[in-house]
mmCIF file of the N, C-alpha and C atoms, coordinates in Angstrom:
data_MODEL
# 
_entry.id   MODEL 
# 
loop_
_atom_site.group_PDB 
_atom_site.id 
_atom_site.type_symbol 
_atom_site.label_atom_id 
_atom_site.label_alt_id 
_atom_site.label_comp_id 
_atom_site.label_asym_id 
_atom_site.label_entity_id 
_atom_site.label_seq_id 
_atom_site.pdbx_PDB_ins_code 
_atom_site.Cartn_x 
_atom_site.Cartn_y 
_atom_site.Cartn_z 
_atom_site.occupancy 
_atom_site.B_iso_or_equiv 
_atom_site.pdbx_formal_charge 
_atom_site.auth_seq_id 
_atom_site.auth_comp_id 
_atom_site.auth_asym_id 
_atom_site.auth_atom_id 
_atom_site.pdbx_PDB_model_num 
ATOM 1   N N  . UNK A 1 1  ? 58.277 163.711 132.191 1.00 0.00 ? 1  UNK A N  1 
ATOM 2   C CA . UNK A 1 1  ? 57.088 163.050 132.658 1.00 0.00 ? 1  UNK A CA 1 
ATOM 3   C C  . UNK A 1 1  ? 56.089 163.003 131.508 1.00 0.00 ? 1  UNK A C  1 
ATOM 4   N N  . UNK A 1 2  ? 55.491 161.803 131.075 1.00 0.00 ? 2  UNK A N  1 
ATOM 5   C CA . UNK A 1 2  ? 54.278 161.672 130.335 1.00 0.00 ? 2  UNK A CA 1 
ATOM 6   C C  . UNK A 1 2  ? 53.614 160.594 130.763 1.00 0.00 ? 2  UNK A C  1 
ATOM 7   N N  . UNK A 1 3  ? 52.220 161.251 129.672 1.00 0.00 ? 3  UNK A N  1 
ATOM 8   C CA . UNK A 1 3  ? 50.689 160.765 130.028 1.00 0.00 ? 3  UNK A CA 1 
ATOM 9   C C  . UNK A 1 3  ? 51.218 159.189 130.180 1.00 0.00 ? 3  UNK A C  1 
ATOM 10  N N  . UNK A 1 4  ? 50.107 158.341 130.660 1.00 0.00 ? 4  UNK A N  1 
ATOM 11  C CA . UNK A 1 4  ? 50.233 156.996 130.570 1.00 0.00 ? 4  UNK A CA 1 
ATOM 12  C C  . UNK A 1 4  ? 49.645 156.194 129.100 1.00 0.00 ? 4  UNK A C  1 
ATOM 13  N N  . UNK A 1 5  ? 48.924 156.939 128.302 1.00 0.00 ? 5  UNK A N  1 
ATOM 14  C CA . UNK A 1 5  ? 48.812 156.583 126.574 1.00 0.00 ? 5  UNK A CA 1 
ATOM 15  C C  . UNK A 1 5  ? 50.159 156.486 126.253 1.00 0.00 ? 5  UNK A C  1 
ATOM 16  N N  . UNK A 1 6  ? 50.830 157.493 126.056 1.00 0.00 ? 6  UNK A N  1 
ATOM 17  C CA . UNK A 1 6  ? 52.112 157.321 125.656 1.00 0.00 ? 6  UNK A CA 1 
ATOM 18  C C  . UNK A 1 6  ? 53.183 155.957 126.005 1.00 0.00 ? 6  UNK A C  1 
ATOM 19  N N  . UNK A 1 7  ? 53.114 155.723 126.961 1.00 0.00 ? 7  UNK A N  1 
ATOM 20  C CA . UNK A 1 7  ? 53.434 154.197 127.624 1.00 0.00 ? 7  UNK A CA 1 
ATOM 21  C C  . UNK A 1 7  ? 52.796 153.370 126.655 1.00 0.00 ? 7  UNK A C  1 
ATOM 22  N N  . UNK A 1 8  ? 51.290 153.203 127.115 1.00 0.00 ? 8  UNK A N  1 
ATOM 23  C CA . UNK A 1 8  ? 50.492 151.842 126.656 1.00 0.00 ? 8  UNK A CA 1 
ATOM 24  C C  . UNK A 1 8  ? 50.629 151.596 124.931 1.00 0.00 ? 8  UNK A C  1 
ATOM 25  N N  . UNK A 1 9  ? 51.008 152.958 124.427 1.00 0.00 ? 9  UNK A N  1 
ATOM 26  C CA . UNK A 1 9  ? 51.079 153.273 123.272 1.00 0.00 ? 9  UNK A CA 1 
ATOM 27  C C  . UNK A 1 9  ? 52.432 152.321 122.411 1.00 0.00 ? 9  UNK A C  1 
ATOM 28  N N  . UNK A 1 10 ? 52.985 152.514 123.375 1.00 0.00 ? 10 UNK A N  1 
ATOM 29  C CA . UNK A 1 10 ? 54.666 151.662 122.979 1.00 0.00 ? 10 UNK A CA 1 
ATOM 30  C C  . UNK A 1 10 ? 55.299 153.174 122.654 1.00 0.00 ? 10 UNK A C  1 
ATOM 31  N N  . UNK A 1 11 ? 54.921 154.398 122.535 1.00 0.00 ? 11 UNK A N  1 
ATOM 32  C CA . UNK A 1 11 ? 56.108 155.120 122.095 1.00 0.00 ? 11 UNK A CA 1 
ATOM 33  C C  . UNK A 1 11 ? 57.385 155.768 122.833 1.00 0.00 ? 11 UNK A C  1 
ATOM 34  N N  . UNK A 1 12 ? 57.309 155.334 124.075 1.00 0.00 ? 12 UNK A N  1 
ATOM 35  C CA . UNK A 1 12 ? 58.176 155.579 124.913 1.00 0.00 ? 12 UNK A CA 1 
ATOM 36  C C  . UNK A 1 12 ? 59.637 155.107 125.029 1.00 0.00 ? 12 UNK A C  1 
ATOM 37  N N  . UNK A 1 13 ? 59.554 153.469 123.970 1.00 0.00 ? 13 UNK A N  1 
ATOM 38  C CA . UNK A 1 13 ? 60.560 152.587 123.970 1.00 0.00 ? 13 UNK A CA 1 
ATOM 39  C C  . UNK A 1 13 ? 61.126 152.702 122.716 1.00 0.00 ? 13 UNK A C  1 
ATOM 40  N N  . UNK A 1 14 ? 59.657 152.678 121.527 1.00 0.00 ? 14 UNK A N  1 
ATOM 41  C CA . UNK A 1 14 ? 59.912 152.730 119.975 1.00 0.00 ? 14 UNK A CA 1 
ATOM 42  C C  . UNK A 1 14 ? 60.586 153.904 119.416 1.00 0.00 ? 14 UNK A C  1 
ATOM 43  N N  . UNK A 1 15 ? 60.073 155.660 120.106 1.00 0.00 ? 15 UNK A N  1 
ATOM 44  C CA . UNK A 1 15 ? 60.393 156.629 119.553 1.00 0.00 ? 15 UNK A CA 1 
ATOM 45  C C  . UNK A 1 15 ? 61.786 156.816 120.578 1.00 0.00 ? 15 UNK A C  1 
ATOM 46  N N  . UNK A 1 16 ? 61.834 156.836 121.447 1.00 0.00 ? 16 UNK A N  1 
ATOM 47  C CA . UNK A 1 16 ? 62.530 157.537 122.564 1.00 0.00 ? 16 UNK A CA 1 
ATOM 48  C C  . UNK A 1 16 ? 63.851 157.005 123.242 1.00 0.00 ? 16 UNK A C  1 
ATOM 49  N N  . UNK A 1 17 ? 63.115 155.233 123.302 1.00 0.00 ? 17 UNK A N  1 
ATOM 50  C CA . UNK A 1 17 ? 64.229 154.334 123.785 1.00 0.00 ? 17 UNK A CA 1 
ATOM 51  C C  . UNK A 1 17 ? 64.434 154.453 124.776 1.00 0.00 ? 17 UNK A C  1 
ATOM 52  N N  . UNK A 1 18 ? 63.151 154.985 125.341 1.00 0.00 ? 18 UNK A N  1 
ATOM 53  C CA . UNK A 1 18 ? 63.463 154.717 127.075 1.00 0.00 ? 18 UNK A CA 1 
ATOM 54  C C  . UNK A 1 18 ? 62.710 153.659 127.291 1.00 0.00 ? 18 UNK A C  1 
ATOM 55  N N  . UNK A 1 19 ? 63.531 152.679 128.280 1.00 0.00 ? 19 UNK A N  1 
ATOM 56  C CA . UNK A 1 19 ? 63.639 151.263 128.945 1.00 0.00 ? 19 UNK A CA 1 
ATOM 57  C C  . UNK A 1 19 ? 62.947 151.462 130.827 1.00 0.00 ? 19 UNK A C  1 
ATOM 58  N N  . UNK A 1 20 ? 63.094 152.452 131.113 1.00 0.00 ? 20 UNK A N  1 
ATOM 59  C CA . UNK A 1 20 ? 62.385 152.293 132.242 1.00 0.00 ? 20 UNK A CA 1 
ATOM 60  C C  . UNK A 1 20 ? 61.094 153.306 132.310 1.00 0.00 ? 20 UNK A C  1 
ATOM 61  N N  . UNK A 1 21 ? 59.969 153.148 133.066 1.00 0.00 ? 21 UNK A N  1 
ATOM 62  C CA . UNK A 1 21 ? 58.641 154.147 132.991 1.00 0.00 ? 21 UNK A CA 1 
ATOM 63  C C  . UNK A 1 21 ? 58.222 153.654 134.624 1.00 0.00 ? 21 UNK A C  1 
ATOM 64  N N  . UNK A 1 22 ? 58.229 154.982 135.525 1.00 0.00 ? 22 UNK A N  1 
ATOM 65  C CA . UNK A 1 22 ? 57.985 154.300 136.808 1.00 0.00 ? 22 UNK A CA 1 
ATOM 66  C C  . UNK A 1 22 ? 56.622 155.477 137.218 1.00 0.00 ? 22 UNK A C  1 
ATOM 67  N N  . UNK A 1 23 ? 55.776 155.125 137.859 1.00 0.00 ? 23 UNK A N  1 
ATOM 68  C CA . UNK A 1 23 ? 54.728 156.176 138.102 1.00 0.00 ? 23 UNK A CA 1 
ATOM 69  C C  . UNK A 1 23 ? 55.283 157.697 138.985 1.00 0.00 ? 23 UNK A C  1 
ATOM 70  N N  . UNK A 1 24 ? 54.911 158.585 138.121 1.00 0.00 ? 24 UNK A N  1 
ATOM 71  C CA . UNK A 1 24 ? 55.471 159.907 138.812 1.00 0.00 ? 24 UNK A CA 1 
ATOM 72  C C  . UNK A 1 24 ? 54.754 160.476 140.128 1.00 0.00 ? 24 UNK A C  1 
ATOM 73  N N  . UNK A 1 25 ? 53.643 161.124 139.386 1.00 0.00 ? 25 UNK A N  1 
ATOM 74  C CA . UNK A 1 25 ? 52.524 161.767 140.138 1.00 0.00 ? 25 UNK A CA 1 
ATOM 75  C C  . UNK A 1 25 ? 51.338 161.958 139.115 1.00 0.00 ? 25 UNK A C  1 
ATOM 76  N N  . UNK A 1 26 ? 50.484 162.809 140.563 1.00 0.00 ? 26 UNK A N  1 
ATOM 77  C CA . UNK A 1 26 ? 48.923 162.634 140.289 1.00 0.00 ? 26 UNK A CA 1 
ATOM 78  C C  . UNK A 1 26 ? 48.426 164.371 139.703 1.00 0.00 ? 26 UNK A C  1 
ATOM 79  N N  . UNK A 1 27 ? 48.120 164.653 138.977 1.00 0.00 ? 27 UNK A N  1 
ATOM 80  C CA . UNK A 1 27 ? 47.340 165.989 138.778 1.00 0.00 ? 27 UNK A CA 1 
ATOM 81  C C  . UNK A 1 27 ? 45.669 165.558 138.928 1.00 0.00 ? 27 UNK A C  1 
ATOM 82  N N  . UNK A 1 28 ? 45.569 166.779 139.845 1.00 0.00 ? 28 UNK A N  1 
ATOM 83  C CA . UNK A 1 28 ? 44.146 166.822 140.036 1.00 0.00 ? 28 UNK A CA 1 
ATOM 84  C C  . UNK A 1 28 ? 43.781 168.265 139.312 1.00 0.00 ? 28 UNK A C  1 
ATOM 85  N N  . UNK A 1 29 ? 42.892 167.899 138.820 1.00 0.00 ? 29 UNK A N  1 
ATOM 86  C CA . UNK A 1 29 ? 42.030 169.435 138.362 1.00 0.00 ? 29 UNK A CA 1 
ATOM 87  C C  . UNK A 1 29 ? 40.321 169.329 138.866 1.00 0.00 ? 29 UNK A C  1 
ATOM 88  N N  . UNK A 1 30 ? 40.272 170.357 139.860 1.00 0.00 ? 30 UNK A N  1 
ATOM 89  C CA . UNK A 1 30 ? 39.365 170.220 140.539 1.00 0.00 ? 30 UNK A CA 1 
ATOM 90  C C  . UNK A 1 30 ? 38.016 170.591 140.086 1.00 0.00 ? 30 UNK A C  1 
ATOM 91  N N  . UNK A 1 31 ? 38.286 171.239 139.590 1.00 0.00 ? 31 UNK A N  1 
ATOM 92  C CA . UNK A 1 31 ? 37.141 172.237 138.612 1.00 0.00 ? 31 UNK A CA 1 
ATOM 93  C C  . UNK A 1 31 ? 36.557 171.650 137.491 1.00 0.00 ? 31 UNK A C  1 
ATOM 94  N N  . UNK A 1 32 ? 37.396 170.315 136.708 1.00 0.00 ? 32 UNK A N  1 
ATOM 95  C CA . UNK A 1 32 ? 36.827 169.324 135.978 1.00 0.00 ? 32 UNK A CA 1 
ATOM 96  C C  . UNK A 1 32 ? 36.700 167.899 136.248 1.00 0.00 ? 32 UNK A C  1 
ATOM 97  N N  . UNK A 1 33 ? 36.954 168.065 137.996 1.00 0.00 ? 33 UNK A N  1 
ATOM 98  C CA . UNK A 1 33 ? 36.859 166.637 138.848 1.00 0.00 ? 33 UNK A CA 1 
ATOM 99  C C  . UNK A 1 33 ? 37.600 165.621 137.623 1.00 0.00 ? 33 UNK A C  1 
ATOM 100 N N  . UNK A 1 34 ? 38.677 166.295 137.066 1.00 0.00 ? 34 UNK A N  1 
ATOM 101 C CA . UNK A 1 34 ? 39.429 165.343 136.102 1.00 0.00 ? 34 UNK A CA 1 
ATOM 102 C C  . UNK A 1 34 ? 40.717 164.500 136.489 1.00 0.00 ? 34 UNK A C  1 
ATOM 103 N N  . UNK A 1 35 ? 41.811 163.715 136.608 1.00 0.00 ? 35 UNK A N  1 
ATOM 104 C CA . UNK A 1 35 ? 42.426 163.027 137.583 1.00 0.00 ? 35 UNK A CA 1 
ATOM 105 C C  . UNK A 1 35 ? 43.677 162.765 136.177 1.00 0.00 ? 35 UNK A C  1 
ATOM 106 N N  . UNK A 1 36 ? 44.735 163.082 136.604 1.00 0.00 ? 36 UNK A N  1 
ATOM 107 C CA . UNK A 1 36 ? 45.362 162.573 135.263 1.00 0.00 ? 36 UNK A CA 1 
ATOM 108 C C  . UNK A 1 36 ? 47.015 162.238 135.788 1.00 0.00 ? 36 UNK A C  1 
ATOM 109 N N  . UNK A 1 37 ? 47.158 160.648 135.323 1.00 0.00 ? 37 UNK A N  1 
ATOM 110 C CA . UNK A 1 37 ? 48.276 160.702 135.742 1.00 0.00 ? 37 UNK A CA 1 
ATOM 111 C C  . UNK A 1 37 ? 50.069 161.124 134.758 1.00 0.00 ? 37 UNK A C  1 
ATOM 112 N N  . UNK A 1 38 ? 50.811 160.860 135.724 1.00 0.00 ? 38 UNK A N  1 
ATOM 113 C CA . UNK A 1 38 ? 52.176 161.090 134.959 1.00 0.00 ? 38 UNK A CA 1 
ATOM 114 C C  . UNK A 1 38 ? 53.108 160.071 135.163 1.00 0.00 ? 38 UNK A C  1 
ATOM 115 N N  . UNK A 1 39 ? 54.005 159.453 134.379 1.00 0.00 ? 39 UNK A N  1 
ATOM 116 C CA . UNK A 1 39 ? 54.960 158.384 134.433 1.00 0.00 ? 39 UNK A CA 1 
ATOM 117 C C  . UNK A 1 39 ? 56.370 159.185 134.261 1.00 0.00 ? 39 UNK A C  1 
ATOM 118 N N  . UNK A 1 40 ? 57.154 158.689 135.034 1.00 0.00 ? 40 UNK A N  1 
ATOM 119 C CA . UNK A 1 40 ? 58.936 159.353 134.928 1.00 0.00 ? 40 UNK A CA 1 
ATOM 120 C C  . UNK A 1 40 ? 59.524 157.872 133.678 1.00 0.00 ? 40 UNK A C  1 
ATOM 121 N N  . UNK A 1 41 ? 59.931 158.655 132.683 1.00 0.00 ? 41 UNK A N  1 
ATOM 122 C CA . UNK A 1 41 ? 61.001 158.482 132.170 1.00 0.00 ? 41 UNK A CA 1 
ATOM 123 C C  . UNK A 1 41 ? 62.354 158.024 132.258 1.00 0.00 ? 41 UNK A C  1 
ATOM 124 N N  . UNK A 1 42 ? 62.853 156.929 132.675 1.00 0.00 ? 42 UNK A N  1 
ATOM 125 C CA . UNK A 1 42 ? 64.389 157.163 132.429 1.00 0.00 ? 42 UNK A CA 1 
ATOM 126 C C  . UNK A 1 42 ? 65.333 155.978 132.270 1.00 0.00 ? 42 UNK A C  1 
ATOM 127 N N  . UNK A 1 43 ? 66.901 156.165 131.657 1.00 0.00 ? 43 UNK A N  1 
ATOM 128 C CA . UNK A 1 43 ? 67.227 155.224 131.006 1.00 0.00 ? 43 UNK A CA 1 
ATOM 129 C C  . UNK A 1 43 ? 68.530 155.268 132.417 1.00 0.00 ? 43 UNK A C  1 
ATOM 130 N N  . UNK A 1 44 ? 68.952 153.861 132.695 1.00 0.00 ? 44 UNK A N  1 
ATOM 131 C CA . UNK A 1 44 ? 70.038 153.558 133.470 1.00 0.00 ? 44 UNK A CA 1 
ATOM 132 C C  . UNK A 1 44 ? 71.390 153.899 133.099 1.00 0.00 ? 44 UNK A C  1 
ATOM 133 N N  . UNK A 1 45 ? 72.621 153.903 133.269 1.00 0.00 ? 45 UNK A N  1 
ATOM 134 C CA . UNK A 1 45 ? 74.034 154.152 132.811 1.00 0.00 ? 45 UNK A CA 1 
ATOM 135 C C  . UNK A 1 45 ? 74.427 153.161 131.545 1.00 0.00 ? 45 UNK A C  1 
ATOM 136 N N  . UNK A 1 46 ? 74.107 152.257 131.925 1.00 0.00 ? 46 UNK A N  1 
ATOM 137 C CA . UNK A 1 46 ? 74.118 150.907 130.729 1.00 0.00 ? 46 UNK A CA 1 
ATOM 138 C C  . UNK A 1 46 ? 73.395 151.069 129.692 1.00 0.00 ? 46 UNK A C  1 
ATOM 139 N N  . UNK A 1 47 ? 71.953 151.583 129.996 1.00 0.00 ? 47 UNK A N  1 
ATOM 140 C CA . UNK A 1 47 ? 70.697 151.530 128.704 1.00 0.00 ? 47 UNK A CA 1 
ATOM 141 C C  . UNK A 1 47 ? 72.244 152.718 127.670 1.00 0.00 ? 47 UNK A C  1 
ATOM 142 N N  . UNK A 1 48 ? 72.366 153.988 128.495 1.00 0.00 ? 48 UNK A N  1 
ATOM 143 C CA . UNK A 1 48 ? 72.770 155.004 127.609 1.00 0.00 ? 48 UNK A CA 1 
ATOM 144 C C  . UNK A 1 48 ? 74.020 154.600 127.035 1.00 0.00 ? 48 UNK A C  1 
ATOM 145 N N  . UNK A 1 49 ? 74.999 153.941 127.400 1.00 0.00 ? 49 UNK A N  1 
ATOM 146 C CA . UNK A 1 49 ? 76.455 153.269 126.949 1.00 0.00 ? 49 UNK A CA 1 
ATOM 147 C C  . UNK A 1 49 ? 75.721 152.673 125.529 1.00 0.00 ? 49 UNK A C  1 
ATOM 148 N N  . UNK A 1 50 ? 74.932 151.383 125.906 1.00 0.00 ? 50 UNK A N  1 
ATOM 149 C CA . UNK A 1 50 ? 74.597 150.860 124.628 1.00 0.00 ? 50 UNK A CA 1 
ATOM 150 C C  . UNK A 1 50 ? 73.792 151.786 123.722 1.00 0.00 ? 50 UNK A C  1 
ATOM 151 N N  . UNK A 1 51 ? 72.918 152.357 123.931 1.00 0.00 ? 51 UNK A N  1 
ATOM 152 C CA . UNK A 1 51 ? 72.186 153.721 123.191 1.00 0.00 ? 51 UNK A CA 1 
ATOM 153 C C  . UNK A 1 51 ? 73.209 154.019 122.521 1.00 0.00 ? 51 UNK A C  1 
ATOM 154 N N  . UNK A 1 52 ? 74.481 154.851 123.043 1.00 0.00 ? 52 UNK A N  1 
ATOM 155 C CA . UNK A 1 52 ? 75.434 155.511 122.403 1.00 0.00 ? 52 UNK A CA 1 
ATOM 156 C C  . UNK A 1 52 ? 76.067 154.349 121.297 1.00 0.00 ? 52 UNK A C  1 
ATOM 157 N N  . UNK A 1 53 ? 76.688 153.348 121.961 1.00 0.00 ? 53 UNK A N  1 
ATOM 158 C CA . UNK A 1 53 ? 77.401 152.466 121.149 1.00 0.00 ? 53 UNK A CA 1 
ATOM 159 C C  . UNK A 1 53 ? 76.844 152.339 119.785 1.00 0.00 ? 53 UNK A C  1 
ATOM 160 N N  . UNK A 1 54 ? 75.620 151.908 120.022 1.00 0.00 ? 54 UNK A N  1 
ATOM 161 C CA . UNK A 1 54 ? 74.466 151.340 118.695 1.00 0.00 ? 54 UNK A CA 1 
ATOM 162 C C  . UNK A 1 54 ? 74.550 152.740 117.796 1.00 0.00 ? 54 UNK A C  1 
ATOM 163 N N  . UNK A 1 55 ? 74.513 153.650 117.779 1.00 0.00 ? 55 UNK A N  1 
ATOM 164 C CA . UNK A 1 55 ? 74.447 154.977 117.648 1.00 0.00 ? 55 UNK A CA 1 
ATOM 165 C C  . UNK A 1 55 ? 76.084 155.112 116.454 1.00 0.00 ? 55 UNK A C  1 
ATOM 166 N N  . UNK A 1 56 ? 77.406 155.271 117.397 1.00 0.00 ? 56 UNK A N  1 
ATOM 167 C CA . UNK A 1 56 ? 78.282 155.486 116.832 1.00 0.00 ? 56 UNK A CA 1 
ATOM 168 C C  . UNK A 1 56 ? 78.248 154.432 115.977 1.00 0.00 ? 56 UNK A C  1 
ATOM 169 N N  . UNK A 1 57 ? 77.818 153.060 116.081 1.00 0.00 ? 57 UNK A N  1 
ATOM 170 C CA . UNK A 1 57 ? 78.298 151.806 115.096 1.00 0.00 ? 57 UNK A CA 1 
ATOM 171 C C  . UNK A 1 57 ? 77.134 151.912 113.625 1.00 0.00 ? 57 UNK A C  1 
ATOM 172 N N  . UNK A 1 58 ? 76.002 152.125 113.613 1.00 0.00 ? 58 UNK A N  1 
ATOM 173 C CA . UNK A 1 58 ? 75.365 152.669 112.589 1.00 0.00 ? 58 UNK A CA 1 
ATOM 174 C C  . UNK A 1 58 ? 76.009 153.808 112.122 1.00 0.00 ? 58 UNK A C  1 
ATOM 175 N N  . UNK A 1 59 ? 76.376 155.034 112.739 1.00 0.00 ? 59 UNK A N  1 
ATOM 176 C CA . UNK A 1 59 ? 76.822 156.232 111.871 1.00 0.00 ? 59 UNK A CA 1 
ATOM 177 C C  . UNK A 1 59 ? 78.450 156.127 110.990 1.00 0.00 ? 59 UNK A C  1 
ATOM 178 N N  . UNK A 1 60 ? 78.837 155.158 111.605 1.00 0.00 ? 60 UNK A N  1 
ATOM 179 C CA . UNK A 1 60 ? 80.215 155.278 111.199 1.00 0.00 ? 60 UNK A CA 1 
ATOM 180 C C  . UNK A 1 60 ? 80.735 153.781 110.096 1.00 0.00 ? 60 UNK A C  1 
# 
């Protein structure tokens, strides 16, 4: 799970290569009436096949 900068940021796709970002949950911190959200992460069966593929075909 990460912040939503990280998203808007592009580094989720650029560093990480994750293809999907769906809203997680909410943290509340009450004590700094502060509100912060979280996004889930994750790549489908296909994203990771090609991930891998692209992967072995550069290294080899």
């Amino acid at each position: 799970m990460v912040r939503p900068d990280f998203i808007e940021k592009g580094m989720a796709l650029r560093t990480y290569r994750y293809y999907h970002m769906d809203f997680g949950a909410t943290l509340w911190c009450a004590e700094k009436g502060e509100r912060i959200d979280f996004w889930v992460l994750h790549n489908s069966r296909a994203d990771l096949m090609r991930e891998m593929t692209l992967w072995m075909n550069a290294s080899g």
